[in-house]
N, C-alpha and C positions, 0 to 999 in steps of 0.2 A: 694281793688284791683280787677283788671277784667281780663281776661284771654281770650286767642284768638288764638284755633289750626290753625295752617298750612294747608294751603289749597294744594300746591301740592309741591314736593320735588325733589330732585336728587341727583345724587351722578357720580360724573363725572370724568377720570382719563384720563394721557395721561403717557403712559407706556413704556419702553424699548426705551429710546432715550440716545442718545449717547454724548450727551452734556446738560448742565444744563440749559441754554439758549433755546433749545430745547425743554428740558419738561417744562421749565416755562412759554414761552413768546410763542408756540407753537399756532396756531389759531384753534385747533380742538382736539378731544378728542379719541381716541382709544379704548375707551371704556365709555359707557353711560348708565344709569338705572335711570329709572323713576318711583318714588314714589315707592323705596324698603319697604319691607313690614317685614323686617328680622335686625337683629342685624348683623353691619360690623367694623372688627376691625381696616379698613383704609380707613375708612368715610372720613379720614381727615389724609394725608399723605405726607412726604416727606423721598423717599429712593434714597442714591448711592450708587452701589452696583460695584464691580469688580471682575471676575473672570477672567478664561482663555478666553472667548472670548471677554473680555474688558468692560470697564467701563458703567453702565447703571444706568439712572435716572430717578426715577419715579411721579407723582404727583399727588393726589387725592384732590379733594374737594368738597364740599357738598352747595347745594343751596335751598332755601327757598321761597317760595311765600305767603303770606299772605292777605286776601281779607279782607282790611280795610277799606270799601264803608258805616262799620256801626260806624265808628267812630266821631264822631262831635264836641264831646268837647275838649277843652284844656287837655293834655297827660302831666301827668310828669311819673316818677320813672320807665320807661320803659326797659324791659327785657326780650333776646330773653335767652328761657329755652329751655336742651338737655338733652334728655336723653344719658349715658354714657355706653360703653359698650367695655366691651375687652381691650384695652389700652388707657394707660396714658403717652407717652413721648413724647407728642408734646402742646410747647402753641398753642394757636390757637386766631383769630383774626379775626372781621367781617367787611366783607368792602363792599362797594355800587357794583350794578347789576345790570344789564339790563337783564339776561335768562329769561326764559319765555316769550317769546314774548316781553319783554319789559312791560308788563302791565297784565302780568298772563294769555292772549288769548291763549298760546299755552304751551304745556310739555315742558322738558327741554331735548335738543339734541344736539349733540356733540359739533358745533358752541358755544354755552354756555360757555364750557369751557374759551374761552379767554373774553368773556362778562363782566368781572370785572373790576375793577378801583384801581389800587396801587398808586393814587393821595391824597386819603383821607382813613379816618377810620371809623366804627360806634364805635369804642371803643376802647378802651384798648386791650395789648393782656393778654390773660387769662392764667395763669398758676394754674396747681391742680387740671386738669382735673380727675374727679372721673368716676371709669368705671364701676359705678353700683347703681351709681343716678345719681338727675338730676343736671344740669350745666346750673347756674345761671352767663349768662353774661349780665352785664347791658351796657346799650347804654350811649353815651357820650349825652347832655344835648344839646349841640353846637357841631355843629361839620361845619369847615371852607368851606371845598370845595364842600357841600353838601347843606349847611344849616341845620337848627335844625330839629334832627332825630323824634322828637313827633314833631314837627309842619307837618312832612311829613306823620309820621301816620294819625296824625288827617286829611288832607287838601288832602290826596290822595287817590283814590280808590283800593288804594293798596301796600304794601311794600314789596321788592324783598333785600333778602341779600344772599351774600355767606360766610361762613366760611372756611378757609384755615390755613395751620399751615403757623407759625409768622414765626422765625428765620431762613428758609432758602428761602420758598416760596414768602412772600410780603415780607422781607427784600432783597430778591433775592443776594442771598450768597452761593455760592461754598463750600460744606465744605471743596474739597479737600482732604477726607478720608471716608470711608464707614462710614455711618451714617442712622436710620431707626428710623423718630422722626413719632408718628401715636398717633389719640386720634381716639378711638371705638365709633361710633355710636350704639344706639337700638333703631330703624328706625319704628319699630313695636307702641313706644310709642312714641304718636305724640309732635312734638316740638312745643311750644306754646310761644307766646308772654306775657308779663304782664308785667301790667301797672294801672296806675290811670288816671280816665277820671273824670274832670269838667262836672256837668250837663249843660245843653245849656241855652246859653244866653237869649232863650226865651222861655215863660213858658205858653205858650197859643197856645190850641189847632189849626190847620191847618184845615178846609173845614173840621172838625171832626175827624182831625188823631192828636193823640199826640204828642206832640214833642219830649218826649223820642224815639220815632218810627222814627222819621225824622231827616235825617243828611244834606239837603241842601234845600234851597227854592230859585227855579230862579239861582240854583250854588254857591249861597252864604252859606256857614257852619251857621247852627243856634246857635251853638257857636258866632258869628260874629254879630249875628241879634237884636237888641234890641225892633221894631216893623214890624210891616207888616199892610201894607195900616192905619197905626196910629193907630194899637192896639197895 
């Protein structure tokens, strides 16, 4: 298996809104942090809360960037890993992203917030959220409205996801009573990908660079490659 930190992160909330539609479907963020460096126990949150002065709903979610430019072989058994922190009463669930620039050129800032996709999933939602190790979610193998999650590792110079809890936020459900479902980030230990990579389909040095050093020739993945000018 091989292993692959996070290159930049976030954690992005839209706070004190007065309908649930509001905090979910909302196109910017109230609050924004870029590459926290601390343990948060509403990395990943859905609150409705009511008092005297009325009903308010809150949402947190957490985004990932990953610079996958060194990837080149065929990916199976892939898995984004969290370090866990503070709480445990939210599933949570990874779905596709555009933040960061869309291709990791930029931080992630409030706009981000609505950057995601409730069309498709990279997984399963995750229940057993442990908030004191790490959280092992693995990616779907296929996934329809995306296409296959390791063909996009391998084949792109970068993978962007976000994490958000499942049953209020991408189910987008009302609960209709106070409710405060949250899984704890510890932001401090880096979240990492793992996975198993194929070595490349071609096994002969480049102009004297090795091919384990080389993930394209002419934009072609050397996974893909069987010769170059008939070697």
């Amino acid at each position: 298996m091989a292993t692959l930190n996070v290159s930049k992160w976030g954690q992005i909330a839209r706070t004190a809104q007065t309908s649930h539609a509001n905090a979910r479907d909302g196109t910017t963020a109230t609050a924004t942090i870029v590459n926290p460096p601390y343990a948060s126990a509403a990395a990943i949150q859905y609150k409705r809360s009511a008092g005297r002065s009325g009903t308010v709903y809150s949402i947190y979610r957490s985004f990932y960037y990953f610079d996958t430019s060194g990837i080149s072989g065929d990916v199976t058994d892939s898995s984004l890993n969290i370090m866990g922190s503070a709480a445990e009463t939210a599933q949570v669930i990874i779905v596709p992203c555009t933040a960061f620039g869309g291709d990791g050129t930029a931080d992630i800032v409030a706009a981000d917030f609505n950057n995601i996709s409730f069309n498709s999933t990279y997984g399963a939602a995750y229940s057993g959220w442990d908030d004191g190790a790490n959280n092992e979610i693995e990616f779907r193998s296929n996934n329809d409205a995306e296409g296959t999650v390791n063909a996009a590792i391998r084949d792109q110079n970068y993978f962007i996801c976000a994490v958000i809890e499942f049953a209020r936020d991408y189910s987008d459900s009302d609960p209709g009573s106070n409710v405060q479902l949250e899984a704890g980030i510890n932001y401090a230990t880096a979240a990492y990908l793992d996975y198993t990579e194929a070595s490349s389909g071609y096994a002969n040095d480049v102009i004297g660079v090795a091919t384990g050093n080389i993930g394209k020739v002419l934009g072609v993945a050397t996974a893909n490659i069987g010769k170059v000018i008939g070697v």
